[in-house]
C-alpha positions in Angstrom: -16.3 -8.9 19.0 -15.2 -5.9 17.2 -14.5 -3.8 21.1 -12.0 -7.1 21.2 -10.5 -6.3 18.0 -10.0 -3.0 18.8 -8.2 -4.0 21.9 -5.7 -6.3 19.9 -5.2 -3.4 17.3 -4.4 -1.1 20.0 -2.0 -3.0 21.9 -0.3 -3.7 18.7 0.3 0.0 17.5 1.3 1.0 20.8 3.8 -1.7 20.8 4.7 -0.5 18.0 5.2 2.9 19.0 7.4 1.9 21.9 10.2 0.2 20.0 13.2 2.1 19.4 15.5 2.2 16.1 18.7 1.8 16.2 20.9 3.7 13.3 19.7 6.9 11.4 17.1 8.8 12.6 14.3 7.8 10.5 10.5 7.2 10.9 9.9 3.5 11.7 7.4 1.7 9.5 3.7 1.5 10.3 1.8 -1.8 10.0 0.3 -0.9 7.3 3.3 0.3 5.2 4.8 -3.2 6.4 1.6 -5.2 5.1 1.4 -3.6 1.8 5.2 -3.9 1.1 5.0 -7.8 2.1 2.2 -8.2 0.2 3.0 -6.5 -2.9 6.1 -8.6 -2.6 4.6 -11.6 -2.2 2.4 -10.6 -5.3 5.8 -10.3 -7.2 7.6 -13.6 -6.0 10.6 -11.4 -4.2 11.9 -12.9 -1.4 14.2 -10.1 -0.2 11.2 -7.9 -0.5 9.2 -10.3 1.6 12.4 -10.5 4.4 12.9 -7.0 4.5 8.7 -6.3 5.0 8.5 -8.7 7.7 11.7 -7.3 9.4 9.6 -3.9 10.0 6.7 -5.0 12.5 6.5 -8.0 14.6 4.9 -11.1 13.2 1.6 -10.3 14.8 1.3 -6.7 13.2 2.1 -7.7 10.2 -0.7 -10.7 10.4 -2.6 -7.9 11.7 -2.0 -5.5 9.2 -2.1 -7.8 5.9 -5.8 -9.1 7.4 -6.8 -5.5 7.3 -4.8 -5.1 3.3 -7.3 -8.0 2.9 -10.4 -6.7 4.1 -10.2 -3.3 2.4 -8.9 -5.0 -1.0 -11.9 -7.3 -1.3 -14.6 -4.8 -0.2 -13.4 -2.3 -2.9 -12.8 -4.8 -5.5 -16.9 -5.5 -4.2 -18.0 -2.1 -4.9 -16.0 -2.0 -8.3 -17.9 -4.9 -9.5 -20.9 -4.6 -8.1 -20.8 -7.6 -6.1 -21.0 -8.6 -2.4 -18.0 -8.7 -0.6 -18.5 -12.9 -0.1 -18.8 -13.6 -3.4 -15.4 -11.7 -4.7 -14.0 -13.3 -2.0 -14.4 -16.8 -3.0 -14.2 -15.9 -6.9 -10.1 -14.5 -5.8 -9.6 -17.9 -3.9 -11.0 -19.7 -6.7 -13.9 -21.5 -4.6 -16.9 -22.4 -6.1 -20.2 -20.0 -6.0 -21.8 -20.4 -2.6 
């Protein structure tokens, strides 16, 4: 499973890497620049913040990316509270105790 995941992360970045910018010369965004500017703008109700975020990836890097934002937030939020990562996971959804 995670050799598979790998493979989808990899084809992703390279994709990435392959687009060109048009305009300035500037650095394109990462995936996970793009994932943590869409959802930091989600966080904050701003919808031009949201556009502009989702403009820098495609939609499968950014889906990519936020799931990883996702998976990092709620194993350190796990650590910081001493609890596994399942339960703060359900506690931020609002779910019931399993």
């Amino acid at each position: 499973m995670w050799e598979r995941l790998r493979g989808i992360g990899s084809r992703v970045i390279d994709s990435l890497r392959t687009g060109e910018r048009t305009g300035r010369q500037e650095r394109p965004h990462n995936l996970f620049e793009a994932a943590a500017a869409y959802v930091s703008a989600c966080a904050e109700d701003d919808q031009d913040r949201i556009d502009e975020a989702a403009g820098w990836v495609s939609p499968e890097a950014l889906s990519f990316g936020v799931n990883e934002l996702a998976c990092r937030a709620v194993v350190a939020l796990a650590r910081e509270r001493g609890e596994s990562p399942k339960a703060v996971a359900r506690a931020l959804l609002g779910l019931p105790a399993a």
